[in-house]
Structure formats: structure tokens, C-alpha cells
N, C-alpha and C positions, 0 to 999 in steps of 0.2 A: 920692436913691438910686433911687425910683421911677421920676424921667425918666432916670436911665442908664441901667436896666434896658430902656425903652422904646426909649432909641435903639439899642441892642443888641441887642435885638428886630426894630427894623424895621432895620438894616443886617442881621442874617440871614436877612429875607426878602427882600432885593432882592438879594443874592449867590446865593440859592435861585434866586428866578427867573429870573434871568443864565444861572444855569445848565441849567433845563429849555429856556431857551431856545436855548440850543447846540444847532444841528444834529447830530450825529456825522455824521463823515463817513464816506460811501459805500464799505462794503468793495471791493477790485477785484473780480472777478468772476476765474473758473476763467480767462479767455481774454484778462486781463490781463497776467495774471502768469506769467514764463516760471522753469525753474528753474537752477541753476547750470549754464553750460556751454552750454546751449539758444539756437538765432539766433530773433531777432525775422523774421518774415517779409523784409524791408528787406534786413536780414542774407543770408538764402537768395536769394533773389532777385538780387543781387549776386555770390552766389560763384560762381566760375566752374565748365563742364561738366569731370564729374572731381573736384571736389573735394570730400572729408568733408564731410557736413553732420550735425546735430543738431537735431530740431525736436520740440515739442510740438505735437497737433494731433488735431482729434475725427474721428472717425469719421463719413461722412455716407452711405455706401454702399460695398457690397462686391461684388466678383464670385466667383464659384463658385468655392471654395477646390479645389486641386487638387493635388497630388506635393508636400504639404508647405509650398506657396506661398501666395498669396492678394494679390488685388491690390485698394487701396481708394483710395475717390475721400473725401479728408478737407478740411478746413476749419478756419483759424480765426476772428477776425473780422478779419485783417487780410488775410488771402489765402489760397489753397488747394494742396495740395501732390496730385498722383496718384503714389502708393506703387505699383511693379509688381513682383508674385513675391515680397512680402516674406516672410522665412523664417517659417512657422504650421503649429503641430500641429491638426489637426484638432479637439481638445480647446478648443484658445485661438480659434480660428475662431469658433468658435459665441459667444466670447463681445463679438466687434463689431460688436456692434449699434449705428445710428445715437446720436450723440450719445458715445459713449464713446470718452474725453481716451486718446492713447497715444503718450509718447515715442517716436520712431523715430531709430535710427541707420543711416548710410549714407551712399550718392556722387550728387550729382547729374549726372544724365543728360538728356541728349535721341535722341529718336529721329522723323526724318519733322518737324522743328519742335515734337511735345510734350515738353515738359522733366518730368521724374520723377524720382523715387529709386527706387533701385536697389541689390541688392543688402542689403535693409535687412532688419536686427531691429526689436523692440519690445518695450517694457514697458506694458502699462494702470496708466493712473494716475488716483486723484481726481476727478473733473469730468465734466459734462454740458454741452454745448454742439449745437444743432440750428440749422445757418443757413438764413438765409431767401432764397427765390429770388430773385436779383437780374434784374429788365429790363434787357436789354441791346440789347433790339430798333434799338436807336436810335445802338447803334455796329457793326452789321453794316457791312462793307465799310471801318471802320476803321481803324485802327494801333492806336487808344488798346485794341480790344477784345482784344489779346493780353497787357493789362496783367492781365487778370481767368480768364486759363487755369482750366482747371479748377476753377473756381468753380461752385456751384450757379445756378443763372442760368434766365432767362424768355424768352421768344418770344414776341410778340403780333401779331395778325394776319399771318400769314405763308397765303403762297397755296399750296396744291399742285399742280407742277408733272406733267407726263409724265416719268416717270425715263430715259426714253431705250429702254424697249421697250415702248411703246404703253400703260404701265400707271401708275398712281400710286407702284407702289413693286417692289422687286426680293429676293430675297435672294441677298447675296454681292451685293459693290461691283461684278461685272459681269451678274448673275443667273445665276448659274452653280449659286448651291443650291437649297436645296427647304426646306420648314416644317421651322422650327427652328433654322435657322443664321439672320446678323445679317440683319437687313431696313435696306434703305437706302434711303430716297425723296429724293425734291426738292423745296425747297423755296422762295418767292423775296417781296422785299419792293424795293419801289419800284426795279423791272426790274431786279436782280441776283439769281440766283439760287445756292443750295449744298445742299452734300448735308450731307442729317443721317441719324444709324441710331438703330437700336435695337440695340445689344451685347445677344448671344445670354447671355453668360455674367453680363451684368448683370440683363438684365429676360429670364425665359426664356419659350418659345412657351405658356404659360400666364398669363403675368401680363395684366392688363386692357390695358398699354399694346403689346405685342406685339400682339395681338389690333386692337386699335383702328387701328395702323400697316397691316395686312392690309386693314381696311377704308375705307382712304383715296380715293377719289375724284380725280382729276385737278379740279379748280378748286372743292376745298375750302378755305374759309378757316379756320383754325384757329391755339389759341393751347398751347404746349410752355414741359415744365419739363427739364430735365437737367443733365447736368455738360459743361461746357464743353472736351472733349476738342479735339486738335488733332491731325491731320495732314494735311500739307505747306497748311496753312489750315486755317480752324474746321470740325470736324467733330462737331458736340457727341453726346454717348450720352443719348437723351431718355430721360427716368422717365413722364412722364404727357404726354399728348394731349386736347383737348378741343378741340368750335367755338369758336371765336372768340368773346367775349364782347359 
């Protein structure tokens, strides 16, 4: 009796340990998991211009909500969607803040080569997601770099050009404005150069990076974070500025 007790004893602790030894697996993450009805990135990216779309997707940056609209540069971890004019009370504005998960319905569009939704509602739903800036330095003058549109994305070493009126940078894509509206400088990596800005309605004539675009230098080397806007070529809307590291 004793030794059957004993092997009954140690076969319940080696089924014990079998079992602490089970990993559990990995819950998905908010930006896993899409919900009934909603396209995988893959999905969007496929549908043609004009057509319904459905996506879940976080919040990574907004610009200055306005007549009810509001237009945001979102993400998830498999690609990036730029929402324009989406319909927003001012009440619901205030609450997308970076990282806040929001189904969006809508039509995809393009305009000038940037593809976007349009026309779109939203619901805030569950989840936190903040993506990290991807380098992309290295597929300027690409094809492969319009796979990553609108994506949060990096610059490094990029030289500052003359904008084309004796100065480092302009405001208004011909210098037609004054402090305040968007600033558009030049800039250029192994002899090709493009124009990148700062959107007024993004970063305004107060934020550090507006500021820092003002004090650009013609053959400063410096390294930019932004959203990978597009028209008719990359045109990205930088968030931060700094030298080159």
C-alpha cells in the first residue's frame, strides 16, 4: 500500500511539473487582433480607389481639428492609414491622443499620389499602440519607399539644401507666406534632393520643431522624424529636427 501510495505521489508531481513547465502562450496584442468586418492592412492596401473600407487603427498624430473635421496620421503595426476631414465634435477631438485604438469607416481615396480615407466616421475602442519611427533613409529615391506611405518613419543624415530663394527654407511651397503658415525646406542624400515641410496645422509656429526648421542653415547635416506624407512624390510632414548624430 505504501509503495502505491508513493508512486501516486511521485506521478502527481511529475504531471505538476509538466505543467508549470508549460509556457502559456502569448496573448495577441491590441494590434493583432482585428474585429468582425475590419480589413487587415493587406486587405486596405488592395482595395481599390473609391471603394468602402473598414479598419482599425491607433492614433499617432492629429492636426488642428476644425468645422467639425479633424484629420489624423494613424498606424498599426502593419502599415499606416492618413484619415482626412474625418467627421469629429470637438468634444471627441480632444480625446485622440497618440496611441488611442479607433475603428474608422469610409472610402479610400487618393489625392496628388497620397492615398487616404475619406469621408470617414469613428468609434474609440480598447487599446494603446505608439509606433516607433521606422529608417527609411536608405530607400529614398525608391519604388519599394511608397510601400511605407504614411508611416511614422526617420531620416538620417540628410544635408540642407538652398530652397531655391537663397535661404535654407521658405514658407508656403513657393515663399509666398510669412511665420505661421507651412515651412518647406530642401533637403538631399547621396546627390538627390526633396522637399520636406512642416504642416502648419500639424506642428504649429510654437512647437520646438517649427522653430528649429526657421533656424536651418544651408549645409546643415541633420537627422528628422515625421509621417511620411505624399504628394506627387514623398513629401513627408516632419515632427522633430535635430544634427545629425
Amino acid at each position: 500500500m505504501k509503495k502505491f501510495l508513493a508512486l501516486m505521489l511521485a506521478l502527481m508531481m511529475v504531471f505538476a511539473l509538466a505543467a508549470c513547465g508549460k509556457q502559456a502562450a502569448p496573448a495577441a496584442s491590441d494590434t493583432d487582433v482585428k474585429g468582425e468586418g475590419v480589413m487587415t492592412y493587406e486587405e486596405y492596401a488592395a482595395a481599390a480607389i473609391d471603394d468602402p473600407v473598414v479598419v482599425e487603427t491607433y492614433v499617432q498624430a492629429t492636426q488642428s481639428w476644425w468645422d467639425n473635421t479633424i484629420t489624423v496620421y494613424s498606424q498599426d503595426k502593419d502599415g499606416a492609414y492618413f484619415i482626412y476631414n474625418m467627421a469629429c465634435s470637438e468634444e471627441d477631438a480632444a480625446k485622440l491622443v497618440p496611441g488611442t485604438k479607433i475603428k474608422v469607416t469610409g472610402y479610400k481615396a487618393e489625392w496628388s499620389g497620397e492615398i487616404e480615407i475619406a469621408d470617414a466616421t469613428f468609434e474609440i475602442e480598447e487599446g494603446s499602440y505608439i509606433a516607433e519611427p521606422l529608417d527609411v533613409t536608405a530607400l529614398l529615391g525608391k519604388d519599394e519607399l511608397a510601400d511605407k506611405q504614411n508611416m511614422k518613419v526617420a531620416f538620417k543624415g540628410m544635408t540642407v539644401e538652398d530652397s531655391g530663394n537663397g535661404s535654407a527654407f521658405m514658407y508656403n511651397w513657393d515663399g509666398s507666406g510669412s511665420q505661421g503658415d507651412d515651412v518647406y525646406f530642401t533637403v538631399s542624400k547621396d546627390g538627390s534632393s526633396y522637399s520636406f515641410l512642416i504642416e502648419s496645422y500639424l506642428c504649429s509656429s510654437d512647437t520646438e520643431v517649427y522653430k528649429a526648421a526657421e533656424a536651418l542653415k544651408v549645409g546643415d547635416v541633420i537627422d528628422m522624424e515625421g509621417f511620411l506624407y505624399w504628394y506627387e512624390g514623398v513629401q513627408p510632414h516632419i515632427t522633430s529636427i535635430s544634427p545629425a548624430a
